[in-house]
LUMTIGU-713813 format. One record per atom (N, C-alpha, C): residue number from 1; residue in three letters; atom name; x, y, z. Coordinates in nm, 4 decimals, m for minus. Example, Ala and Ser with C-alpha at 12.3 -4.5 7.8 and 13.67 -1.06 7.14 Angstrom:
2
ATOM;pos;code;site;xx;yy;zz
ATOM;1;Ala;N;1.3190;m0.5690;0.7800
ATOM;1;Ala;CA;1.2300;m0.4500;0.7800
ATOM;1;Ala;C;1.3200;m0.3300;0.7800
ATOM;2;Ser;N;1.2850;m0.2250;0.7080
ATOM;2;Ser;CA;1.3670;m0.1060;0.7140
ATOM;2;Ser;C;1.2900;0.0030;0.7870
This chain:
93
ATOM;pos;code;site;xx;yy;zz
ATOM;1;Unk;N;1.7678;9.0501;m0.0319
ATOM;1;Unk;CA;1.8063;8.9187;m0.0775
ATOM;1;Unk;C;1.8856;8.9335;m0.2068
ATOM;2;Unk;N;1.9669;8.8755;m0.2355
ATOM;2;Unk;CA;2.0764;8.8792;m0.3366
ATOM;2;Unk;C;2.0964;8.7159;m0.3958
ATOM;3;Unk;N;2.0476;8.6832;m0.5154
ATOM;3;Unk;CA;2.0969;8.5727;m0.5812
ATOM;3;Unk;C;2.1902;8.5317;m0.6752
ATOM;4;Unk;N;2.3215;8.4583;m0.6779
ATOM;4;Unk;CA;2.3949;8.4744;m0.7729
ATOM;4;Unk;C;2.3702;8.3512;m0.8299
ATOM;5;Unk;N;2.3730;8.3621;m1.0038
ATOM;5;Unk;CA;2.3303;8.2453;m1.1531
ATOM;5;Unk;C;2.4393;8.2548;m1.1880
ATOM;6;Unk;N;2.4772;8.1414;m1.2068
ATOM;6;Unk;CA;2.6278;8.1049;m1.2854
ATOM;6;Unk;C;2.5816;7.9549;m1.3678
ATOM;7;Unk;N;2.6865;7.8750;m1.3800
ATOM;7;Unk;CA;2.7288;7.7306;m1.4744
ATOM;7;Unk;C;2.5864;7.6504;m1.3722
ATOM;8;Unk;N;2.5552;7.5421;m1.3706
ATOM;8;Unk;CA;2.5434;7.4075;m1.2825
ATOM;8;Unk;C;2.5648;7.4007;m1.2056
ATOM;9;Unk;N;2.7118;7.4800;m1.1831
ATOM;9;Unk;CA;2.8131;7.4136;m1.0301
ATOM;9;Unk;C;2.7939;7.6028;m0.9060
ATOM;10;Unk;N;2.7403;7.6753;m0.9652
ATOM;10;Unk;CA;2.7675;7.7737;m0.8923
ATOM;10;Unk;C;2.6201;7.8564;m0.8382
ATOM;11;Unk;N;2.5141;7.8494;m0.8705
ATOM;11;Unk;CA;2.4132;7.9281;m0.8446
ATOM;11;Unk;C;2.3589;7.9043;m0.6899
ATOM;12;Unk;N;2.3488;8.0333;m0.5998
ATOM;12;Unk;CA;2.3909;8.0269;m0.4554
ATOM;12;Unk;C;2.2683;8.1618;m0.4454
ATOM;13;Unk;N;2.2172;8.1328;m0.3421
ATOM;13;Unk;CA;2.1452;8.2595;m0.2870
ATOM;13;Unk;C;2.2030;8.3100;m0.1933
ATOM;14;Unk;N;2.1530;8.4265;m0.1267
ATOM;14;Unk;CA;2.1599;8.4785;0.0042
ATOM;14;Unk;C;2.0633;8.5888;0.0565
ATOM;15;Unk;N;2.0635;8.5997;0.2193
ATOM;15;Unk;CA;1.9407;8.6762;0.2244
ATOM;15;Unk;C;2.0011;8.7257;0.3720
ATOM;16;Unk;N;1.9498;8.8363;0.4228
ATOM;16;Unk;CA;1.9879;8.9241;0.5147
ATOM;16;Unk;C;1.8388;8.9327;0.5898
ATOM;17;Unk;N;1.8450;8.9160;0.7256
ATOM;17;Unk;CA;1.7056;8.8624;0.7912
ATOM;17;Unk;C;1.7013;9.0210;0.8519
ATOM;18;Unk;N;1.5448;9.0362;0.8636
ATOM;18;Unk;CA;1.5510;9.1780;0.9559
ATOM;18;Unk;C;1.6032;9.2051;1.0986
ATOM;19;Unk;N;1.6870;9.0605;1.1519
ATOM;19;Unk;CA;1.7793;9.0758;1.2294
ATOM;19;Unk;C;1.8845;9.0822;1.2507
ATOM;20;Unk;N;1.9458;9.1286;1.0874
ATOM;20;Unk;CA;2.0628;9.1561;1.0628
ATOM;20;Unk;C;2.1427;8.9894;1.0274
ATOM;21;Unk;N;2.0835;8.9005;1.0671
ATOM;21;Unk;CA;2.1586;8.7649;1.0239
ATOM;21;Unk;C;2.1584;8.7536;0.9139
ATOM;22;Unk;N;2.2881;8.7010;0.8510
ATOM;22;Unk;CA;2.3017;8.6279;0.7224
ATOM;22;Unk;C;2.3150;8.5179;0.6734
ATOM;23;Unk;N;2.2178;8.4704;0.5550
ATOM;23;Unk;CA;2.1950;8.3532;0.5138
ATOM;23;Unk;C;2.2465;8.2595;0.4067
ATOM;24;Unk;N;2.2790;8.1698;0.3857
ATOM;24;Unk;CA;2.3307;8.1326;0.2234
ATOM;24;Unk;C;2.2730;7.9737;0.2140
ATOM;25;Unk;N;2.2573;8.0020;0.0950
ATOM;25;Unk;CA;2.2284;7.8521;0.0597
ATOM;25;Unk;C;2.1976;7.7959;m0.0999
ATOM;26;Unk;N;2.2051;7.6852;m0.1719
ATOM;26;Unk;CA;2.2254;7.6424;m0.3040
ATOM;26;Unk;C;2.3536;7.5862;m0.3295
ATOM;27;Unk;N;2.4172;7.6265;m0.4727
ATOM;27;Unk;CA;2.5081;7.5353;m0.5487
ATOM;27;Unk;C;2.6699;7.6037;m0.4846
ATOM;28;Unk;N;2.7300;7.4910;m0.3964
ATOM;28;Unk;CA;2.8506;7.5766;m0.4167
ATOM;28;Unk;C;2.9644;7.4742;m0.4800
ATOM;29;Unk;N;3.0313;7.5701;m0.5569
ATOM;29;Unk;CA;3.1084;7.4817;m0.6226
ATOM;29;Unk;C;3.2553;7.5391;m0.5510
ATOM;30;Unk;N;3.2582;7.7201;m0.4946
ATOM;30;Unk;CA;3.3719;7.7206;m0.4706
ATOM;30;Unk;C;3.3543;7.8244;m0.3546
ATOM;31;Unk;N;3.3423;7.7239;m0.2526
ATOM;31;Unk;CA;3.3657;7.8003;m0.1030
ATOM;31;Unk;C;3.2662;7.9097;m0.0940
ATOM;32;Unk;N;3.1541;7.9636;m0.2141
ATOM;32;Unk;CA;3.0962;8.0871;m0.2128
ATOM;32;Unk;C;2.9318;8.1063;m0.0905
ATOM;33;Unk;N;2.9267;7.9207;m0.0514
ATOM;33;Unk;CA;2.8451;7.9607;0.0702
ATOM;33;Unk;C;2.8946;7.9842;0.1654
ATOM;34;Unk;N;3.0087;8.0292;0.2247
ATOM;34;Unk;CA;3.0293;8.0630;0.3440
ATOM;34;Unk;C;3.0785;7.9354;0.4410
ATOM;35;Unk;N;3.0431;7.8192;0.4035
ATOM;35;Unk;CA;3.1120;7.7178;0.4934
ATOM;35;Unk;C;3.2486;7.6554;0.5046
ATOM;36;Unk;N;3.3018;7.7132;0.3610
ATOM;36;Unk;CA;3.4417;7.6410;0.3675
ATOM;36;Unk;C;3.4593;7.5074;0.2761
ATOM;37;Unk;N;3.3419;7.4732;0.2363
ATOM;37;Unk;CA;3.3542;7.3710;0.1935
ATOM;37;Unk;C;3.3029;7.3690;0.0165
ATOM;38;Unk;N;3.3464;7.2826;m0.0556
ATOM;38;Unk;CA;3.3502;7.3282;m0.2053
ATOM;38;Unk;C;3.2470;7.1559;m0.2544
ATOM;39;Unk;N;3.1686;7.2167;m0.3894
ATOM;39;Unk;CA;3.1441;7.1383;m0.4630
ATOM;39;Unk;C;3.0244;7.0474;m0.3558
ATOM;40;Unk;N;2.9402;7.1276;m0.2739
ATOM;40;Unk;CA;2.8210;7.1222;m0.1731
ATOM;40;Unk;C;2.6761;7.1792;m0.2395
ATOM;41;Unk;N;2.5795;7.0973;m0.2111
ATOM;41;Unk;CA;2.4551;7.1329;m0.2417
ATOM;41;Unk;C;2.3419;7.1544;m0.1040
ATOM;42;Unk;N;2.3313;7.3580;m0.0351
ATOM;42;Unk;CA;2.2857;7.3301;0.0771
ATOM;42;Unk;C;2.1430;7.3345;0.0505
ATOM;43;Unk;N;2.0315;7.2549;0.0863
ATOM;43;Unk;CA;1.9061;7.3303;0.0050
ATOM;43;Unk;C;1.8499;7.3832;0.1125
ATOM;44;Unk;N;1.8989;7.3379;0.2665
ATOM;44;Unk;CA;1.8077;7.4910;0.3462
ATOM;44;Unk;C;1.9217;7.5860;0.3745
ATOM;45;Unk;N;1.8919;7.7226;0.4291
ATOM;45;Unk;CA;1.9629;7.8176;0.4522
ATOM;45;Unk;C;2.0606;7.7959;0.5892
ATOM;46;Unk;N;2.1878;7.8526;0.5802
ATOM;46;Unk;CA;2.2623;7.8008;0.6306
ATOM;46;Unk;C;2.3232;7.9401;0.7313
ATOM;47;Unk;N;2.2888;7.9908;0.8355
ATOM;47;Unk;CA;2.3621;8.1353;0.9095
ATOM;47;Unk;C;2.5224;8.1438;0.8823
ATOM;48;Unk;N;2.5423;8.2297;0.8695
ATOM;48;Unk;CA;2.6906;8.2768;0.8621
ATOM;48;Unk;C;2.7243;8.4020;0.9270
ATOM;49;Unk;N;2.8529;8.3915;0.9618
ATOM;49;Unk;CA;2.8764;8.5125;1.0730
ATOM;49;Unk;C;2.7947;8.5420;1.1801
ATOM;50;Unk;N;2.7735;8.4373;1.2396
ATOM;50;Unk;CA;2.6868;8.5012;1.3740
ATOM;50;Unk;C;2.7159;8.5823;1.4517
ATOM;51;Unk;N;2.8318;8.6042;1.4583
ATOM;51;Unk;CA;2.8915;8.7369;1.5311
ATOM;51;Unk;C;2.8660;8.8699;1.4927
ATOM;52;Unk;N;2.8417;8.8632;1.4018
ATOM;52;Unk;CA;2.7830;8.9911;1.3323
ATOM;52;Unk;C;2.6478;9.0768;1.2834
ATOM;53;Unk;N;2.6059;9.1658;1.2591
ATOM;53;Unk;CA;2.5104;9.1857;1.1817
ATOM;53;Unk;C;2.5266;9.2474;1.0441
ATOM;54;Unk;N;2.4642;9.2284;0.9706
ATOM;54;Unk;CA;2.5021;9.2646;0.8295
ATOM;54;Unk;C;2.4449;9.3668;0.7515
ATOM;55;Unk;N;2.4869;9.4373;0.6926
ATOM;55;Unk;CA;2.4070;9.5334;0.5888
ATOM;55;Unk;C;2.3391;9.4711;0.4695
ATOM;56;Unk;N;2.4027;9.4549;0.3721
ATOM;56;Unk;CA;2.4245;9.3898;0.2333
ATOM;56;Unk;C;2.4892;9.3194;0.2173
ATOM;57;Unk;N;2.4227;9.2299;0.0865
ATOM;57;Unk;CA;2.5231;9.1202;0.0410
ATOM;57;Unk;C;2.4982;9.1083;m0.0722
ATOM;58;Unk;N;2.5553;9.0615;m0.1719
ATOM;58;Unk;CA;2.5426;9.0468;m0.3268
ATOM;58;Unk;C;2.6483;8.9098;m0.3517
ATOM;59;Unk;N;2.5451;8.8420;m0.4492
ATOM;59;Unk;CA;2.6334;8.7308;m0.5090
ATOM;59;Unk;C;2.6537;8.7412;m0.6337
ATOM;60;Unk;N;2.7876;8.6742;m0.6508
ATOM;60;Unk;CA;2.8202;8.6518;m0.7766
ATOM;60;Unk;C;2.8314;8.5483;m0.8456
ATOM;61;Unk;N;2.8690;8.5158;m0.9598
ATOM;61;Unk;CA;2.8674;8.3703;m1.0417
ATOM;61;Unk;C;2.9073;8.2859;m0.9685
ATOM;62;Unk;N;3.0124;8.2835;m0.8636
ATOM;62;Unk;CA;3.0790;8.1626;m0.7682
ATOM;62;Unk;C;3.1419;8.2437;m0.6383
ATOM;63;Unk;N;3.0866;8.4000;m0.6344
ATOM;63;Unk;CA;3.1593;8.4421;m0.5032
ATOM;63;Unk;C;3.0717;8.5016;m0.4246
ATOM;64;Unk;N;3.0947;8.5873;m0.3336
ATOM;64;Unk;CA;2.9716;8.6114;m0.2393
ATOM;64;Unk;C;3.1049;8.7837;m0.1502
ATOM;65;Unk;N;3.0210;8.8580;m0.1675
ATOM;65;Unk;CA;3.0448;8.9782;m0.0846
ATOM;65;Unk;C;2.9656;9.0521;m0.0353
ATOM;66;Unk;N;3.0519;9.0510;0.0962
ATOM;66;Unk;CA;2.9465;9.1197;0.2535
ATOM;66;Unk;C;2.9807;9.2420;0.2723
ATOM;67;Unk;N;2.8722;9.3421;0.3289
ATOM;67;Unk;CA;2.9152;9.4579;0.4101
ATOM;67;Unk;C;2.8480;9.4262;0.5392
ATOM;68;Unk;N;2.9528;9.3915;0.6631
ATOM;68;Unk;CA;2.8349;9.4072;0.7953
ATOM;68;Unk;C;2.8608;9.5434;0.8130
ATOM;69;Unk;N;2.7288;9.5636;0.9019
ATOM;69;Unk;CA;2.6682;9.7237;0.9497
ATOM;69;Unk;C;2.8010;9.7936;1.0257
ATOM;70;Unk;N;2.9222;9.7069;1.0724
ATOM;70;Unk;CA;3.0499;9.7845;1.1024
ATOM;70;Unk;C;3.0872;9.7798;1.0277
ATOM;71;Unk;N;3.0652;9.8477;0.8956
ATOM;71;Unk;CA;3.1572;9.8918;0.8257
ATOM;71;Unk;C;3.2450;9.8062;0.7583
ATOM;72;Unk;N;3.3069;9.6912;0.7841
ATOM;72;Unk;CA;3.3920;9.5751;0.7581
ATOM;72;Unk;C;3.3232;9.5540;0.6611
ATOM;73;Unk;N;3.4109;9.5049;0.5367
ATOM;73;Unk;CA;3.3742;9.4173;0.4148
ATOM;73;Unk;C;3.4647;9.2458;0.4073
ATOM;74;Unk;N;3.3550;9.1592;0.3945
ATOM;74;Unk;CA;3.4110;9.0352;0.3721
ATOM;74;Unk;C;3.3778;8.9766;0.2502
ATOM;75;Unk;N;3.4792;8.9166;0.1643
ATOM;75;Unk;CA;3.4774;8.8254;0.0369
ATOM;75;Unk;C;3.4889;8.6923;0.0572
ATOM;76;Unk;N;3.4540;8.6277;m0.0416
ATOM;76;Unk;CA;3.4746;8.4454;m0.0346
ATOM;76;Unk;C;3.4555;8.3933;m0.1378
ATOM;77;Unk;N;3.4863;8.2685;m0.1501
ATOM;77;Unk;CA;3.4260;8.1821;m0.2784
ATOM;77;Unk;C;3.5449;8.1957;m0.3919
ATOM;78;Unk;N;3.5242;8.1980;m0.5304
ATOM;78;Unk;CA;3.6047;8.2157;m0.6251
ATOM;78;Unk;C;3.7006;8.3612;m0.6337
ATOM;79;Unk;N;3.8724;8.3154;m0.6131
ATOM;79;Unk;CA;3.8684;8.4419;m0.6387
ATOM;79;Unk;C;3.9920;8.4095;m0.7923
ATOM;80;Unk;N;3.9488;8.3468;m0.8848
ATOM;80;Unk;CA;4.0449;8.2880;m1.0213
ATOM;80;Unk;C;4.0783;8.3797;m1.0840
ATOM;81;Unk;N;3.9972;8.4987;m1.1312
ATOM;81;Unk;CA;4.0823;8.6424;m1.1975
ATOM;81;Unk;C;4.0308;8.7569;m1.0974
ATOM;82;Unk;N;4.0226;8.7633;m1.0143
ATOM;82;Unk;CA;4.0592;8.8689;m0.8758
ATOM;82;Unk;C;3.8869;8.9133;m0.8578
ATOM;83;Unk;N;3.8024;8.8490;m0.8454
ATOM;83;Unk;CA;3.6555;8.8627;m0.7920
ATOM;83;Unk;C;3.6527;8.8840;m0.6693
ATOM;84;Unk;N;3.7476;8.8655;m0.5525
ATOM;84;Unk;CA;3.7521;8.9400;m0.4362
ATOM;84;Unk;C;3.8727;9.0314;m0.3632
ATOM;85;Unk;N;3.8629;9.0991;m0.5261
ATOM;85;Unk;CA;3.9694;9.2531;m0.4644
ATOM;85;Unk;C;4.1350;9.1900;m0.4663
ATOM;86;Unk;N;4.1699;9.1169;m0.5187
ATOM;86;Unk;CA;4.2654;9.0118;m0.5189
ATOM;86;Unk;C;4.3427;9.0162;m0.3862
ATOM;87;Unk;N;4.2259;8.9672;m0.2841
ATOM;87;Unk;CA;4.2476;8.9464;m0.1426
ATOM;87;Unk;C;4.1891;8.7584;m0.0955
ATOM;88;Unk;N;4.2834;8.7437;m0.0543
ATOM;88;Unk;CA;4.2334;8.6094;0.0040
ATOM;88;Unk;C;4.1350;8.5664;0.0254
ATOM;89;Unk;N;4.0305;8.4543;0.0646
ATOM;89;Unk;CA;3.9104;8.4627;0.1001
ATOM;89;Unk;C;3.8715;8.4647;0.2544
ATOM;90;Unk;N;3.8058;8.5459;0.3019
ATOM;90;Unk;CA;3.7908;8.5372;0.4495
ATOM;90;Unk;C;3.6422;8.4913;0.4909
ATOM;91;Unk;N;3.6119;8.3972;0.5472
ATOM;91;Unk;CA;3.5053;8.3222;0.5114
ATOM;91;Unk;C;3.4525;8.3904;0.6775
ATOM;92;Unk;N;3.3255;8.4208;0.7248
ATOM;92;Unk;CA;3.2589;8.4672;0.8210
ATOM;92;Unk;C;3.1841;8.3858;0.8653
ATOM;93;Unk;N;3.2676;8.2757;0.9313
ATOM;93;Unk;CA;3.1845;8.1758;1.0096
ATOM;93;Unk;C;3.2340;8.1912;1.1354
């Protein structure tokens, strides 16, 4: 499980189930739960990437980065001074 603390507008959990599913849920202020959608308060957990299974995940003040178990890495959420590799956001829904 990985929690990211930021401002008011950004503190977001996430959690990786022993079935490889991934979870998000809390403050998003910028796209960093995974739904696409900004300035959302989820308070239950929300699956993301169901297509996948996941290794790790770690959050950050307003962003969120994945490793699924193929190897693939996905970013999202804030990327204002380059918090996701100064690559676009690719959201895993």
């Amino acid at each position: 499980m990985s929690a990211g603390v930021g401002g008011d507008d950004a503190s977001h959990s996430l959690a990786i189930a022993t079935d490889g599913s991934l979870w998000a849920w809390g403050v998003g202020c910028c796209v960093q739960l995974g739904n696409g959608l900004n300035h959302v308060i989820q308070f239950s957990p929300n699956q993301l990437g169901s297509n996948l299974a996941w290794k790790t995940v770690s959050a950050g003040r307003a962003y969120t980065l994945a490793l699924a178990q193929d190897g693939s890495l996905w970013t999202w959420g804030d990327n204002s001074v380059g918090e996701l590799g100064g690559m676009e956001p690719i959201y895993p829904v």
